[in-house]
Structure formats: C-alpha cells, structure tokens
C-alpha positions, 0 to 999 in steps of 0.5 A: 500500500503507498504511503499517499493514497492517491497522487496529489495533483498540486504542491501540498510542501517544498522541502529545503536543505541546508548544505553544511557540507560540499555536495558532489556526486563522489560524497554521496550529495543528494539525487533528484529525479527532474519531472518526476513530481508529475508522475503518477504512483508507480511502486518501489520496485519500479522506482528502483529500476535502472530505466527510472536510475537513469533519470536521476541527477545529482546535486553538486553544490558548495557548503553554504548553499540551500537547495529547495524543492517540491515535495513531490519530486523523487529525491534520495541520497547517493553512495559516499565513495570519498571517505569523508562525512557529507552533512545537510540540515533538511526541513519541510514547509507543509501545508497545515492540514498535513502532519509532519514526519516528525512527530514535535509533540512527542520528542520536545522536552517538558522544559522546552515545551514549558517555554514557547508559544501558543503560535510556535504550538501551533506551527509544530502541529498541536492544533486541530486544523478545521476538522482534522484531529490533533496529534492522536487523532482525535480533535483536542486543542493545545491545552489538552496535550499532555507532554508525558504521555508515552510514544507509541513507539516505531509502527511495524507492518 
C-alpha cells in the first residue's frame, strides 16, 4: 500500500536543505529525479529500476548553499565513495492540514515545551486544523496535550 493514497495533483510542501557540507556526486550529495513530481504512483520496485536510475541527477553544490524543492519530486541520497562525512540540515514547509514526519509533540522536552508559544504550538502541529484531529487523532486543542504521555513507539507492518 503507498504511503499517499492517491497522487496529489498540486504542491501540498517544498522541502529545503541546508548544505553544511560540499555536495558532489563522489560524497554521496543528494539525487533528484527532474519531472518526476508529475508522475503518477508507480511502486518501489519500479522506482528502483535502472530505466527510472537513469533519470536521476545529482546535486553538486558548495557548503553554504540551500537547495529547495517540491515535495513531490523523487529525491534520495547517493553512495559516499570519498571517505569523508557529507552533512545537510533538511526541513519541510507543509501545508497545515498535513502532519509532519516528525512527530514535535512527542520528542520536545517538558522544559522546552514549558517555554514557547501558543503560535510556535501551533506551527509544530498541536492544533486541530478545521476538522482534522490533533496529534492522536482525535480533535483536542493545545491545552489538552499532555507532554508525558508515552510514544507509541516505531509502527511495524
């Protein structure tokens, strides 16, 4: 089953990295596959194919630079064959009715939590959006959330 039901039709989030590293095909820099934000669902042994390999570039870029693109485009890192540690700070900017990777109200520290926002919670996903739930989902707000409740844990199939 993928992990998006049906292929979205429109950027719904545009991911950015941060280049702490030089970037280049030797140290593994990060692979793109140009188009294929348009393409419709195909499986992982089809994305894995040599036709589809083919069609990926790599990214070669100084330290310092941000590389952005859209969601929805194939990316994946390539194979370190230099010997030296490539570093990248990655991030996303969702829309606000999709949940982020990371799950912020699980693996933010009660002293952490104690000190920010209402609006920096609710950039983090504490809030419902429209009839969407919260972070269990179920429809609470900010106030209910309690920090010490227990993640779940990895889900395995």
């Amino acid at each position: 089953m993928p992990l998006v039901p049906h292929p979205m039709k429109f950027p719904f989030m545009a991911n950015v990295m941060y280049l702490i590293s030089d970037n280049s095909p030797e140290n593994g820099g990060t692979r793109l596959i140009p188009g294929s934000h348009k393409w419709p669902l195909i499986d992982y042994k089809t994305a894995n194919s040599e036709d589809i390999q083919k069609k990926a570039v790599s990214l070669t870029a100084p330290r310092g630079t941000a590389i952005i693109w859209e969601g929805r485009l194939w990316h994946g890192n390539g194979l370190n064959r230099s010997g030296a540690i490539r570093s990248n700070i990655s991030t996303a900017f969702l829309q606000p009715w999709v949940k982020p990777q990371e799950n912020h109200q699980y693996s933010i520290r009660d002293e952490v939590l104690s000190k920010i926002t209402e609006k920096q919670k609710h950039i983090l996903g504490f809030s419902p959006y429209g009839t969407l739930g919260g972070h269990d989902g179920s429809s609470v707000s900010p106030a209910n959330f309690d920090p010490k409740r227990e993640s779940i844990g990895i889900l395995k199939p």
